[in-house]
C-alpha positions in Angstrom: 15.9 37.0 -10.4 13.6 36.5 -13.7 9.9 36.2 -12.9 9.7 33.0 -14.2 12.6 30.9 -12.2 10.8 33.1 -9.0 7.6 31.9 -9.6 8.7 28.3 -10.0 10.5 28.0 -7.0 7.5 29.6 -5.3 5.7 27.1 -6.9 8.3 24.0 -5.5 8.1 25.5 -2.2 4.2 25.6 -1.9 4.1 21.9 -3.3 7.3 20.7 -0.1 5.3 22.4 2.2 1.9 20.9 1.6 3.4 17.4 0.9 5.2 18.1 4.2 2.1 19.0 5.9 0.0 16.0 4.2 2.6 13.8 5.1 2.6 14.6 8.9 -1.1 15.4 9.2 -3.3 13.7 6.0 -4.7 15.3 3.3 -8.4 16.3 5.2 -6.9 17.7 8.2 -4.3 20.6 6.7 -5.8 23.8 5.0 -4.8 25.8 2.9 -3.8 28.5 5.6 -1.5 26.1 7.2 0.0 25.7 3.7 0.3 29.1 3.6 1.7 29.7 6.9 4.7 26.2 6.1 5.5 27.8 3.3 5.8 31.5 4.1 4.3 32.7 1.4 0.9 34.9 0.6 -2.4 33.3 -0.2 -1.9 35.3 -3.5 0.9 33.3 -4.0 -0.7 29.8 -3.5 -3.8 30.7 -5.4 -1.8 32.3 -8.2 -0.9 28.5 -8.6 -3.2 26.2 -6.8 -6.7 27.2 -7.4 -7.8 24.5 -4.2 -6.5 21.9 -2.1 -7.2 19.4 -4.1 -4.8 20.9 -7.1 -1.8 20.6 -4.9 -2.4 16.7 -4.6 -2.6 16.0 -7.9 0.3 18.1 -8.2 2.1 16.1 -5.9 0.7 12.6 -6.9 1.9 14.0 -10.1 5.6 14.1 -9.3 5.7 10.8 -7.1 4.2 9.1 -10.7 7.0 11.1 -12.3 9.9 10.0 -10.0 8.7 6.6 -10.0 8.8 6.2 -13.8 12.5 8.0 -13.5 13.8 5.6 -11.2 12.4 2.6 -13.6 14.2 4.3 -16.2 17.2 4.7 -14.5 17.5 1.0 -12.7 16.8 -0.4 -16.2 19.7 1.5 -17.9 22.2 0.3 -15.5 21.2 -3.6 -16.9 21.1 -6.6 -14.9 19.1 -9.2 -14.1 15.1 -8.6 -13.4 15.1 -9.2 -10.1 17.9 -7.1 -9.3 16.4 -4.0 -11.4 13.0 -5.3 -9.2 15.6 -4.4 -5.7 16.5 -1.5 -6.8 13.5 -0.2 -8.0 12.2 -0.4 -3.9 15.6 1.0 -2.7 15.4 3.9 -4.9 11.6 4.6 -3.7 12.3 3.8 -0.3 15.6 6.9 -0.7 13.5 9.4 -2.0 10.6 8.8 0.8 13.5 9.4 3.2 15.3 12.0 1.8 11.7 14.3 1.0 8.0 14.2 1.3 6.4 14.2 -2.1 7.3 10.9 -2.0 5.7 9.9 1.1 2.8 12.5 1.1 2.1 11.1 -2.8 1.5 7.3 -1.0 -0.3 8.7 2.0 -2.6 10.6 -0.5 -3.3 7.6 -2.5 -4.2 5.4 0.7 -5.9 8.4 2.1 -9.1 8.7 -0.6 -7.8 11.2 -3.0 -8.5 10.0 -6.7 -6.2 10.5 -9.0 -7.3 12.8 -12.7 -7.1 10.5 -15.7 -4.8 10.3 -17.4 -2.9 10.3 -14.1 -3.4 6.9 -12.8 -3.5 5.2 -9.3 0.5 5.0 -8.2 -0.6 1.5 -7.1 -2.0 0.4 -10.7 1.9 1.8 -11.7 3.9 -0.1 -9.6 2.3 -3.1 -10.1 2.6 -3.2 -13.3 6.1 -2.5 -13.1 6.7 -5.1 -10.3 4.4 -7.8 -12.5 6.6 -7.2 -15.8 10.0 -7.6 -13.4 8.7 -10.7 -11.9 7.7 -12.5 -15.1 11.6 -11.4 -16.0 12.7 -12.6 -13.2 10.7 -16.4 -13.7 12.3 -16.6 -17.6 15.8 -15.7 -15.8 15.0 -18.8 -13.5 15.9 -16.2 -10.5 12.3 -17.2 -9.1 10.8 -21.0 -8.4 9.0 -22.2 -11.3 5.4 -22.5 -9.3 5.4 -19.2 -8.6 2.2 -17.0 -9.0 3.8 -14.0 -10.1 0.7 -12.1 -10.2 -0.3 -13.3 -6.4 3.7 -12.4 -5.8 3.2 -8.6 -7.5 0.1 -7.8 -5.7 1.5 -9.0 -2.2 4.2 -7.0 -2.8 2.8 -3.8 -3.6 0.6 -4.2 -0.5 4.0 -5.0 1.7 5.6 -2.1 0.6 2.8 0.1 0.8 1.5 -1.1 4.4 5.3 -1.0 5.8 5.3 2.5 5.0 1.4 3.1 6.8 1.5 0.4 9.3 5.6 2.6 10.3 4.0 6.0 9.9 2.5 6.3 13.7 5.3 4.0 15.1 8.3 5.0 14.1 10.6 7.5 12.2 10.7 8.1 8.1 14.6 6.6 8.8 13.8 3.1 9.5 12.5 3.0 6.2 15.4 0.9 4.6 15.6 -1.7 7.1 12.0 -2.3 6.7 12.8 -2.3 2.9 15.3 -5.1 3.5 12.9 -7.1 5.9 10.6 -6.7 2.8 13.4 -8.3 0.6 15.0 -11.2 3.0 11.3 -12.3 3.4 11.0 -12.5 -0.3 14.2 -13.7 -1.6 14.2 -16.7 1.2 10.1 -17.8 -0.4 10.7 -16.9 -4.0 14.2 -17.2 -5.2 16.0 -20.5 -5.7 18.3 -21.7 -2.8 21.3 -21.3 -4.6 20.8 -18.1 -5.6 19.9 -16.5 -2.7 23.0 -15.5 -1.2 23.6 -12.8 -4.5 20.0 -10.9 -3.9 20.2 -11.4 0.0 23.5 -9.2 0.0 22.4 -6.8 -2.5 19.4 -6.0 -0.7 21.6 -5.5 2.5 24.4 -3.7 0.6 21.5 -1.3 -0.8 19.9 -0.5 2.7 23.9 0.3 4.0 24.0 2.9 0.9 20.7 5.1 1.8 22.0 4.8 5.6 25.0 6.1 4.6 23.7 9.0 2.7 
């Protein structure tokens, strides 16, 4: 095997362990010799790419920022309307914190104290931006009511999606993720989105937490 490709997975392997390890644990209470030890490798090995603990979660708020712009990219090529793309935005996120832990060790970092290096910003800042420029979509498609605070709407949503995720962590397994996700959205859709177009959102959310399930 080239040295590079070996040194990169050594590197991927380092970053599932610690993310695995912040997930389950938090960022204060795992050292670097339980990374170590998770990822079966040599502290050479770790320090030949992390210089401290603290490089590994930037490293790994660095790929949730990544997979979270990916998604966005991907949900907006598929077209749509605003809301929809805003629905499968959360189902996508809410996937990859099931099917890995970068994903959920990147929020549990960012609720946990550890700031994120400029120009890496906050994953919260992100997402509500992205959910902010959805919802004003959304309110020119008329898929929202008209008195709608979309920026009170935004903000209350990041913090539902975020505190579903912290409030589930203690309580009860990564795999009841999607049906909090579509609690999260029948909520929503039945406050925010005009009576008679409820029924379309209401079953895509459903239809979307049936996919991930069946994964």
């Amino acid at each position: 095997m080239p040295r590079q490709l070996r040194a990169e997975q050594t590197r991927a392997t380092i970053i599932t362990a610690a993310a695995d390890l912040f997930d389950q644990k938090g960022y204060e209470r795992t050292s670097l010799s339980d990374i170590v030890a998770h990822a079966n490798v040599t502290k050479g090995a770790l320090y030949f790419h992390f210089a401290a603990k603290e490089d590994l979660a930037q490293a790994i708020m660095e790929l949730q920022s990544r997979a979270a712009r990916q998604v966005t990219s991907d949900v907006d090529g598929r077209g749509g309307s605003s809301l929809e793309a805003l629905i499968r935005i959360t189902y996508a996120l809410t996937r990859l914190a099931v099917e890995g832990p970068v994903t959920r060790a990147g929020l549990r970092l960012a609720t946990g104290g550890v700031e994120a290096r400029p120009p890496l910003r906050h994953p919260f800042t992100e997402w509500l931006e992205i959910i902010t420029r959805k919802l004003l979509g959304a309110a020119r498609e008329r898929d929202i009511q008209p008195d709608v605070d979309v920026h009170a709407v935004a903000h209350s949503l990041v913090c539902f999606f975020v505190g579903t995720r912290v409030a589930g962590r203690p309580l009860e397994p990564v795999a009841r993720l999607p049906r909090r996700t579509t609690e999260m959205w029948h909520l929503l859709i039945r406050g925010l989105v005009p009576v008679h177009r409820r029924p379309r959102y209401l079953s895509l959310a459903t239809r979307l937490e049936r996919e991930i399930v069946a994964v």
